[in-house]
N, C-alpha and C positions, 0 to 999 in steps of 0.2 A: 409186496402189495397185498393188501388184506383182500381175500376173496369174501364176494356178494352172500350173502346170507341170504337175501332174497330172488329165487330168480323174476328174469325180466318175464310179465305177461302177453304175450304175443295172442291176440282174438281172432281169428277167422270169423267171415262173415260170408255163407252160404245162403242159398236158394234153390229150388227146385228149378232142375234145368243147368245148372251150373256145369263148369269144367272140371272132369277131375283132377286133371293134372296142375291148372292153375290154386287147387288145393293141398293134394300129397308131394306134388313138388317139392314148394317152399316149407311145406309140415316137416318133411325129412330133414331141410338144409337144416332148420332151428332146433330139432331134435339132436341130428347128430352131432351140432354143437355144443350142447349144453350150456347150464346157466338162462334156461327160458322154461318157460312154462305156457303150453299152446292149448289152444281151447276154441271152442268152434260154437258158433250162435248162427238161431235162424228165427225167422217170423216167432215158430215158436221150437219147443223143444223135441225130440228125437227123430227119428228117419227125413231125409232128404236124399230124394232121387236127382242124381246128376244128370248130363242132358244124352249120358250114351246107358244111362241106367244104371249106373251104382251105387246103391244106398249108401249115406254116411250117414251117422249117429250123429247130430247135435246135439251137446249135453245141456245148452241153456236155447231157452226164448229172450226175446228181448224183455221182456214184462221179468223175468229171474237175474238179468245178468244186468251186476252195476256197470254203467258206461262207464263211469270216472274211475275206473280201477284198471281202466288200457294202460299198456305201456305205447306197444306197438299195436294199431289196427292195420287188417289184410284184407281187402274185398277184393273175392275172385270174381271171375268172369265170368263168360258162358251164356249159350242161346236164351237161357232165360233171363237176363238182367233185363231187356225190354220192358215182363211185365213185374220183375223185381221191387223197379224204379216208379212203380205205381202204388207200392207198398208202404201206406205212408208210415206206417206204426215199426218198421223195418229204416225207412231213409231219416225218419227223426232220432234214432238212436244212435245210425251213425255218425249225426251232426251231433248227439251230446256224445258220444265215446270220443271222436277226431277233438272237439274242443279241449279236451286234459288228457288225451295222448300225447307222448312223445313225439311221436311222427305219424304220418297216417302211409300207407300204399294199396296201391291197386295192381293188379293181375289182368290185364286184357282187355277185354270189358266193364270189368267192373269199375273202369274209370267214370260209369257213367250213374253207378250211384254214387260219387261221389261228390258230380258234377249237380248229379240232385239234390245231394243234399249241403250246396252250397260250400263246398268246400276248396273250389278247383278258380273261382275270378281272379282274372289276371295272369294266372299261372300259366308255363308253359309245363305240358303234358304229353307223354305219348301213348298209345293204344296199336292194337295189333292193324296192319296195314288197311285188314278189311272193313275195317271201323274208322278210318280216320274221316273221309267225304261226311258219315253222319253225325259223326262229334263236333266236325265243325258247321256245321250246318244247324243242328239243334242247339249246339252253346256259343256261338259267338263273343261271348265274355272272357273262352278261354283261348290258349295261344294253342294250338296244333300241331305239333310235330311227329311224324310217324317213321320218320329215318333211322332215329337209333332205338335199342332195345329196351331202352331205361332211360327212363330222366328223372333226376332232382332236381326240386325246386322248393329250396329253403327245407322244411321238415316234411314236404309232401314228395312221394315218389312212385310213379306210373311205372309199370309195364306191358311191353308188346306182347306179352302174353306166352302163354305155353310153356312151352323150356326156356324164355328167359325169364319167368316168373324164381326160376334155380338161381341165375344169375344175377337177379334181383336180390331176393336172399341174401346168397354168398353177399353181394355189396352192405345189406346192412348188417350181417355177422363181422363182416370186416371194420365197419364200423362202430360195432360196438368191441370189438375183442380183440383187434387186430389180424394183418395179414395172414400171419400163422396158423392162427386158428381156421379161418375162413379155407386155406389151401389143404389145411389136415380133414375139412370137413369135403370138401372136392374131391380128393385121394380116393376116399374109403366111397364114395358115391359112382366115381369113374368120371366124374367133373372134367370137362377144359377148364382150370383157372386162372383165368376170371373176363370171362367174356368182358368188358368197358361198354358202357351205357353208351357210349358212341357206338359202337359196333352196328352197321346199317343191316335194318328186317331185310333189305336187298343185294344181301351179299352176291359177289362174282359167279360163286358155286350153287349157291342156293337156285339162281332166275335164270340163269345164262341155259341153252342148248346144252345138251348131253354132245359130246361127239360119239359118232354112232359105229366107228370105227378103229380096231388098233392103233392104227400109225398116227391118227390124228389126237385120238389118244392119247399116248405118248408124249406129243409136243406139249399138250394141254398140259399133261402132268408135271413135266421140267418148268413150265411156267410158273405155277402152281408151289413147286420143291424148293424154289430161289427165283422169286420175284427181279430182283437187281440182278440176276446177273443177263447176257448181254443178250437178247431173245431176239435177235435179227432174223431173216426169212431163213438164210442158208445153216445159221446153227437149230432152228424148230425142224428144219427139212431131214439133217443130218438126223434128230432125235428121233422122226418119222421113216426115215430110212425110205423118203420118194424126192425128187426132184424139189426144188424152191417153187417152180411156176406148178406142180401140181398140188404143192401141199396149200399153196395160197390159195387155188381156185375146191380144194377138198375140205379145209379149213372151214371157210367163207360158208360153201354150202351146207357143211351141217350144225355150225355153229352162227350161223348167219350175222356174224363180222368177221373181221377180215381180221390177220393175227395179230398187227399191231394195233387195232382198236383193244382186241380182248385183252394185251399184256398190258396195255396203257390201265386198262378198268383194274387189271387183276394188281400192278402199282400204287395206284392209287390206295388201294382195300390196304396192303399193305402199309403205306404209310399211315393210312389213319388210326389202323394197329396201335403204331409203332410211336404216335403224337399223345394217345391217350393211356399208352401205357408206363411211360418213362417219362424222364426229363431229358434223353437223348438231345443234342442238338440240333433243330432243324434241318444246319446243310450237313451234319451224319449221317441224318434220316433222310433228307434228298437221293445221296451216295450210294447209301446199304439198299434202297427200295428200286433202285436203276433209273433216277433222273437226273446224277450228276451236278447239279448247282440245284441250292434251293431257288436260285429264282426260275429251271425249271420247272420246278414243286409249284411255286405261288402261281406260275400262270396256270399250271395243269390243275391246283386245287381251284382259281377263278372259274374255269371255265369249264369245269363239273361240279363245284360243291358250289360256286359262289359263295365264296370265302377264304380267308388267307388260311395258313397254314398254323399260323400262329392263333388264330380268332379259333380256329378249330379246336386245338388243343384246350381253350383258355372256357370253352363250352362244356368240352367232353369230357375232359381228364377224370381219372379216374377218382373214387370217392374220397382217399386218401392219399398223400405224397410218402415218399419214401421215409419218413420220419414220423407219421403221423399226423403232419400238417393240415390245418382245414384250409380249406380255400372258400372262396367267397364267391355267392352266385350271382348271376344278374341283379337281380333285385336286391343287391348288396345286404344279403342276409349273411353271416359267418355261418360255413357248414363243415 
């Protein structure tokens, strides 16, 4: 295969107030891939203070930087996109750069200049959790999803911001250079690869109670270690080294469910893992995730996700199949 002579232009799009991390992030993933070329615009050209005070150096304004010469546009996020989004001379640029982009994304927030600048109708998008109520609320034209970390939709692709602004990345290095690359660039960062756009901003571990104590502790963690395997009271009790009727009433209190509610949720995380990572067989992943029949799975995904197991995967999967394959979105775009 003849290598690019040209690298690909990837443009950051900054503000005063903005996130750092939804900048240096995704800046490292694209750098340590190579084969890109990143470049940062603001209202106008040099210092911009982020919103915990970091100045970045933007090297263009928009009055300097051709819009039509984007490959990839990147608008981050951060407390200041509010009055970003009132920037008219800033949210017209992004409409001429996204028009003969490649693709366009967002970082967190800055889903909501994108939103201004007419980019996002009809589309389903997601944003970081704290922002979902006022995205939907202020655009109504768009579809709101806040559950998983990433979504595409056709050549546009949101994220919930922060650290999966990395995992964002990683998905489009994956897609342009493949797997390999994408996991060599993960390695040398200290990356999980490759968080799935399905992966929900509410994971188990992330929102659930702390347990506040060893023994319970402990249970939590075997859970946690091997999801499938057979997490009844008396073998969590055994891991906790107290009784079954004290570890359920020690459990309960400082994890405030009860331990079959928690291993049910901490199941569930796991399969949806496991639907958007592979082509696994559903009743495999039933099996290995410890529900035993998928038509366990289908009811336990009805009546938490509200949705089959199947419709799940066929949402989330990851950007690319094991081959390269595109797959096709909702809006029956090939991606």
């Amino acid at each position: 295969m003849t290598a690019r002579v040209t690298p690909r232009r990837i443009v950051f799009v900054v503000f005063d107030g903005f996130q750092p991390l939804d900048l240096t992030g995704p800046h490292e993933v694209f750098h340590g891939a190579g084969d890109y070329a990143c470049e940062i615009v603001a209202s106008r050209p040099g210092p911009v203070r982020s919103g915990s005070g970091l100045l970045v150096h933007a090297a263009h304004g928009v009055a300097d930087l051709d819009p039509a010469a984007t490959d990839t546009l990147v608008v981050v996020g951060g407390q200041g996109v509010d009055r970003a989004r009132e920037d008219a001379a800033l949210v017209a640029w992004i409409a001429a750069a996204a028009a003969g982009a490649r693709r366009v994304a967002s970082v967190c927030s800055g889903v909501f200049l994108l939103a201004a600048a007419g980019l996002l109708d009809g589309r389903r998008v997601t944003t970081h959790w704290a922002r979902e109520e006022q995205l939907a609320r202020e655009h109504p034209e768009v579809r709101v999803d806040c559950d998983p970390i990433f979504v595409r939709d056709g050549r546009v692709w949101t994220s919930a911001g922060v650290t999966s602004g990395m995992d964002l990345a990683l998905a489009l290095v994956e897609d342009d250079l493949g797997r390999d690359v994408a996991h060599a660039v993960a390695r040398r960062l200290v990356l999980f690869l490759r968080r799935p756009g399905g992966q929900s901003q509410f994971s188990v571990a992330l929102w659930s109670r702390q347990p506040a104590t060893d023994p319970v502790r402990a249970a939590v963690g075997a859970i946690h270690a091997d999801p499938g395997a057979r997490h009844d009271i008396a073998g969590l009790a055994a891991h906790a080294g107290l009784s079954p009727r004290h570890l359920q009433r020690r459990f309960t209190s400082e994890l405030g469910v009860p331990p079959a509610t928690y291993v049910e949720r901490v199941r569930v995380e796991a399969a949806q893992r496991a639907l958007t990572e592979g082509d696994e067989p559903v009743e495999a992943i039933a099996r290995r995730c410890g529900f035993a029949t998928a038509e366990t799975l289908r009811r336990t995904f009805h009546r938490r996700l509200g949705v089959a197991p199947s419709d799940y995967r066929a949402r989330f999967r990851s950007t690319t199949g094991p081959a390269g394959a595109h797959h096709v979105s909702e809006e029956g775009e090939t991606v």
